[in-house]
N, C-alpha and C positions, 0 to 999 in steps of 0.2 A: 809640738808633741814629738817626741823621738821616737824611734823607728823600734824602741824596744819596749817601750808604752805602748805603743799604737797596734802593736801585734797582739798582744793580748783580750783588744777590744775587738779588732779586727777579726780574732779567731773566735771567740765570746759571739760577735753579732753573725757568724756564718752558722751557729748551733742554734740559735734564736730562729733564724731562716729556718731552719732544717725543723727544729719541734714548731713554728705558726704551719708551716706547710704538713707536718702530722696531723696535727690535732685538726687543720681545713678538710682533709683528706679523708679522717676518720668521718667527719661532719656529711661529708658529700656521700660517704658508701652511705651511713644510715639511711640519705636519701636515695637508695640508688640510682646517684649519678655516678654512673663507673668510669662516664671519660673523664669528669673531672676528679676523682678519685686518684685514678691512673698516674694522671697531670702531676696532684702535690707529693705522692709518693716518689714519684720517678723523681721530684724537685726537693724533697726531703733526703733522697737517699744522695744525690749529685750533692747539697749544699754538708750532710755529715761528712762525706768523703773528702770532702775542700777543705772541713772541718780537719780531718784527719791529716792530711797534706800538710797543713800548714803547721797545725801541733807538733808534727816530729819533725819539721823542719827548724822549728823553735826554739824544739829540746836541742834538735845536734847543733843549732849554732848559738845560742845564748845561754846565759847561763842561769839556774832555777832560780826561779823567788822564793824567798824563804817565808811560810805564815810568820810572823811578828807575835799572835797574841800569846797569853799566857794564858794556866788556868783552865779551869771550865769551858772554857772558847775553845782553846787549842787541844784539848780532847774531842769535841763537839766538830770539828774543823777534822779531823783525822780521819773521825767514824765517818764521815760524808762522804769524802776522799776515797777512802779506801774501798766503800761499796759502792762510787761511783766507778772505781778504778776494774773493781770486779766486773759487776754489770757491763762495764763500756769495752771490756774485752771481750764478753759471751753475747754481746748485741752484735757483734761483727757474721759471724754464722748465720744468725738468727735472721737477720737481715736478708743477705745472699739466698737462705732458704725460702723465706718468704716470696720475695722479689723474683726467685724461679720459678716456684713453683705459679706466681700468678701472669708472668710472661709465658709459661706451659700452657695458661688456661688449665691447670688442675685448680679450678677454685674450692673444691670440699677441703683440699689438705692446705689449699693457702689460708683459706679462713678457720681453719684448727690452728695452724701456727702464729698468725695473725693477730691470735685472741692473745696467745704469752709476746710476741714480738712488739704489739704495740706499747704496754706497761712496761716493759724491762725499757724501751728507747725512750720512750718517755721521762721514765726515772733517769739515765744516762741525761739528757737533755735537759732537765731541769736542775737536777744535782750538777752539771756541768757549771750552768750561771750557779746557783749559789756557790760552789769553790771560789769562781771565778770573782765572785763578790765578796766572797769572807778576804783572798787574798789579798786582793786590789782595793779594797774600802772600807773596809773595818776596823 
């Protein structure tokens, strides 16, 4: 596997990490278990930022894949894209606020943002794998 294959999976399975440790996290507050809560949060937000790291590392040294399909795909392939591309810009804030306000211990206003923070990352993280799928295997 070459080093410019291998990146794309590599960056793909640190988003993977990043949304199993969401969704465990979400799992654990309903129970209120807030250390482990705490736990995949802190491990979600470390694994999207590694995420991030490595994506613009990607972009400035390789050069883009181009979607291949035609048609009805490659319309369907664009609109994904591009609300992904939106959303994964306005989760970057959204995150940070979260994430301070509940290392503040302001938990009323972490769990009011909390409620928009976790859907929008979520959709970021799973529209992520599907691009990542439409490009690489479709």
């Amino acid at each position: 596997m070459s080093w410019e294959s291998f990146l794309p999976l590599f960056n793909t399975s640190l988003i993977v990490i990043s949304g199993i440790a969401l969704v465990t996290g979400f799992f654990f507050i309903k129970r209120k278990n807030i250390p482990a809560h705490r736990r995949c949060m802190i491990t979600a937000t470390i694994f999207a930022g590694l995420f991030l790291v490595v994506y613009v590392t990607r972009w400035a040294l390789l050069p883009p894949k181009l979607f291949q399909g035609e048609g009805t795909i490659r319309t369907v392939y664009f609109v994904i894209l591009i609300v992904h591309m939106i959303f994964a810009i306005g989760i970057v804030p959204l995150v940070i606020i979260t994430l301070r306000r509940a290392l503040r211990s302001d938990f009323q206003r972490h769990k009011k943002i909390a409620r928009v923070t976790l859907p929008v990352w979520l959709y970021v993280a799973v529209s992520g794998w599907v691009v990542y799928w439409m490009l690489y295997h479709l």
